[in-house]
C-alpha positions in Angstrom: -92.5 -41.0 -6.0 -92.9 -38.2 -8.4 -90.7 -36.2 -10.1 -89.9 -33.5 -7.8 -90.1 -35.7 -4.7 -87.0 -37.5 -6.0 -84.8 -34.7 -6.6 -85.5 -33.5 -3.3 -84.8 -36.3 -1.3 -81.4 -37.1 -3.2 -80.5 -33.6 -2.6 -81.4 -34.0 1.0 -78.5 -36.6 1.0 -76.2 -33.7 0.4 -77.1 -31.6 3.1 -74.4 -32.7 6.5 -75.0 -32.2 10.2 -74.4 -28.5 10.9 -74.5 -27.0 7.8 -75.5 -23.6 7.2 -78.0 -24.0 3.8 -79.9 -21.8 1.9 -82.6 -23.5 -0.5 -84.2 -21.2 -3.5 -87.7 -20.9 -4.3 -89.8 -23.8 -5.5 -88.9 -27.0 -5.8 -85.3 -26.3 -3.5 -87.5 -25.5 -0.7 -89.2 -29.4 -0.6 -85.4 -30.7 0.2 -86.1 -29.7 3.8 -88.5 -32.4 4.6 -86.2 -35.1 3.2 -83.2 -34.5 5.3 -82.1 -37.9 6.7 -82.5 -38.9 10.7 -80.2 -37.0 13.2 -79.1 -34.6 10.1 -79.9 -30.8 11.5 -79.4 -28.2 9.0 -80.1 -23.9 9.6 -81.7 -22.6 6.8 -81.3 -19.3 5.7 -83.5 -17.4 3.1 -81.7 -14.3 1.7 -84.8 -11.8 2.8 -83.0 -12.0 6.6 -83.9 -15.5 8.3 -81.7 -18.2 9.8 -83.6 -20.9 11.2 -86.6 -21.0 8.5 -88.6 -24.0 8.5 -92.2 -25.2 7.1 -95.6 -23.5 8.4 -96.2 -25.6 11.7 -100.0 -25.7 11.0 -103.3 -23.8 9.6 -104.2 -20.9 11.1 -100.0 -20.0 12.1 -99.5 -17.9 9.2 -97.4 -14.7 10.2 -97.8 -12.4 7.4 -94.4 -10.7 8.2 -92.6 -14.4 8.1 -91.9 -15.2 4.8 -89.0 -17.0 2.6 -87.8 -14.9 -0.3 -90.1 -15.8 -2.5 -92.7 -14.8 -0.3 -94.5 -17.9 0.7 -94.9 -18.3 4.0 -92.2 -19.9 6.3 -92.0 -21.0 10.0 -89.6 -20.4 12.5 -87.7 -22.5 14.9 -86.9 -21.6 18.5 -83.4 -19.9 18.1 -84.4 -18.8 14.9 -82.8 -15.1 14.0 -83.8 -12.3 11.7 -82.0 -9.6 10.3 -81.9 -7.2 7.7 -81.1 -7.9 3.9 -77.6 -6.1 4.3 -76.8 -8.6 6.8 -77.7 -11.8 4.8 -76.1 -10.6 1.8 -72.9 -10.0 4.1 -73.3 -13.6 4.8 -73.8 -14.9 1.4 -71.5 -12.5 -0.4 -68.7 -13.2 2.6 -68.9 -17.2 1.7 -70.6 -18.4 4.9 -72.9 -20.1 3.5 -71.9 -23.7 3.2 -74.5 -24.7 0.4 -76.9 -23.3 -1.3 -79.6 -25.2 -3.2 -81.1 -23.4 -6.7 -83.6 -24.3 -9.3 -82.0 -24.4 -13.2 -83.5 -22.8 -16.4 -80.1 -24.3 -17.9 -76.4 -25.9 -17.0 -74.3 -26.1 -19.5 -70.8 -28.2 -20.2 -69.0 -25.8 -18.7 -71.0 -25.8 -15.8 -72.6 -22.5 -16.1 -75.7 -22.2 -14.6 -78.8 -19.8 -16.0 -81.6 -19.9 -13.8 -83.2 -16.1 -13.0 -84.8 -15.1 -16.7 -86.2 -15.7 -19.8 -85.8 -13.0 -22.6 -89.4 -11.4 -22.9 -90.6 -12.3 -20.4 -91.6 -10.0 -17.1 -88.6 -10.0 -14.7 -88.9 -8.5 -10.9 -85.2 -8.9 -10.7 -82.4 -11.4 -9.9 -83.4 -11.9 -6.5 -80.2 -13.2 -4.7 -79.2 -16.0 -7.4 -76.1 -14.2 -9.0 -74.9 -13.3 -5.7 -75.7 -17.2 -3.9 -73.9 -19.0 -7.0 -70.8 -16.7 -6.4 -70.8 -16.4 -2.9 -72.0 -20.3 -1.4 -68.8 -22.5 -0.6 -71.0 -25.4 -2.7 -73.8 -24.3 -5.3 -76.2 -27.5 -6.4 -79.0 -27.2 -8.7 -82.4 -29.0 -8.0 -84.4 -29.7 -11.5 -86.0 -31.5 -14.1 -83.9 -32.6 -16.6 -86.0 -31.3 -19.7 -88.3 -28.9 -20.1 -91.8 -29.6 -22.5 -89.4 -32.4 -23.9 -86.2 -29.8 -24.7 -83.0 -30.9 -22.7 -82.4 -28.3 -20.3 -78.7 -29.8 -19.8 -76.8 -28.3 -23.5 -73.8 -27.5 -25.1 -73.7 -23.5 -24.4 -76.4 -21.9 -22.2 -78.8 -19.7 -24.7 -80.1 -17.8 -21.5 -78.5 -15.3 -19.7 -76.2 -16.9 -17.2 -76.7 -16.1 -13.2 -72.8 -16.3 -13.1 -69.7 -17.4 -14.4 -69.0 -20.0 -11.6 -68.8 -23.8 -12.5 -72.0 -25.1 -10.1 -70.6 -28.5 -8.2 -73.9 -30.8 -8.5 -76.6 -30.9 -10.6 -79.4 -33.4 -9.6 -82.7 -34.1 -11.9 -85.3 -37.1 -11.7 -82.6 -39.1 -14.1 -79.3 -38.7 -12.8 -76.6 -37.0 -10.5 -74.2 -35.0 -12.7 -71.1 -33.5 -11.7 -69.4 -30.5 -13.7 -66.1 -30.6 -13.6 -63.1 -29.0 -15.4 -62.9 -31.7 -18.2 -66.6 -31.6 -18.6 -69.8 -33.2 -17.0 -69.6 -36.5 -15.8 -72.5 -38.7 -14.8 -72.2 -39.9 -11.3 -75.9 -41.7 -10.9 -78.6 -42.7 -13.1 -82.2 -42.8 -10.8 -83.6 -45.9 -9.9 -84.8 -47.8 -13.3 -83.2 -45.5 -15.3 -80.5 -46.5 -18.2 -77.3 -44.5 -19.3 -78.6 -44.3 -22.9 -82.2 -42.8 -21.2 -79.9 -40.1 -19.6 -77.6 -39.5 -22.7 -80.9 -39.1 -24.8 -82.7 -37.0 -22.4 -78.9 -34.5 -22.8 -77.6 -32.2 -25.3 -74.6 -31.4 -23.5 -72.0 -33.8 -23.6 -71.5 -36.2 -20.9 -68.5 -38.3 -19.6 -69.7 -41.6 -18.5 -67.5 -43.6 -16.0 -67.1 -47.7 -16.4 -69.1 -47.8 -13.5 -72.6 -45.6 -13.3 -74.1 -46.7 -9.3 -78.3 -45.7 -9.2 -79.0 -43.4 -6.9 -79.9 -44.4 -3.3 -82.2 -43.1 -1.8 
């Protein structure tokens, strides 16, 4: 299983019967073909659709039906689309019951940066800031470095989405929780050690007596 493929599916695992979810662009957007048997989730993309799923087959492209990034989405029966004033009502009024983001950075604190890179050409912030304040549970979906540069550090260095502690961070290594004393390592991936994890980190991690590997 590669890299990506592993983070999605453990994320999957967080995703309950029911839930209202939206997943960011990239790799958040595989986690919907890992959720687990009998587990039906609504997707919601923050350009105005509830109900989003994967393009069915070739040839069913809808050039109007797209996910906010702009790649294109199918649509389940019962599926509903609205305006962008309406699904920021829903995200800004905390009715979103997860939300799923790609990470540039988390830092000890929890602080997530994930929508720039100074010099760089930005369109905008898309609807991160707003998803990180407004989702009742915020987990990031990424790699744990970044051309070999931990990506999990002391004090972000890029401009944070918000000032909200995220509440699950999952890479291809571990399962790390911030909380208010600092991040604690929940899992380690299958075949991976604590001191792998610890190396891979800048931040500081809290490591319980007992580290379970993931299941997946």
């Amino acid at each position: 299983m590669d890299d990506k493929s592993l983070i999605a599916r453990r994320v999957a695992l967080e995703l309950k019967d029911g839930m209202l979810a939206n997943l960011g662009i990239g790799l958040p957007t595989m986690v919907a073909g890992y959720l687990p048997a009998g587990v039906t989730v609504s997707f919601q993309s923050e350009n105005g659709i509830i109900g989003m799923c994967p393009v069915p087959a070739d040839g069913l492209v809808n050039a109007d039906l797209t996910d906010a990034g702009g790649s294109p989405i199918g649509a389940l029966p019962g599926a509903s689309a609205f305006d962008s004033a309406f699904s920021f009502g829903l995200i800004r009024g905390g009715h979103l019951d997860v939300t799923v983001l790609g990470g540039l950075e988390v830092d000890e604190a929890g602080h997530l940066a994930n929508w720039m890179v100074p010099g760089k050409m930005v369109p905008g912030m898309g609807g991160a800031m707003d998803l990180v304040t407004g989702a009742r549970r915020v987990i990031v979906a990424m790699t744990h470095t970044a051309k070999g540069a931990a990506k999990i550090v002391p004090c972000c260095t890029l401009p944070l989405t918000a000032l909200r502690r995220v509440d699950l961070v999952v890479t291809e290594l571990a399962v790390i929780e911030p909380t208010a004393e600092g991040l604690v390592l929940r899992e380690v991936a299958p075949g991976v050690s604590i001191a792998q994890v610890i190396a891979a980190t800048s931040a500081r991690l809290i490591v319980p007596e007992h580290v379970p590997e993931m299941v997946l």
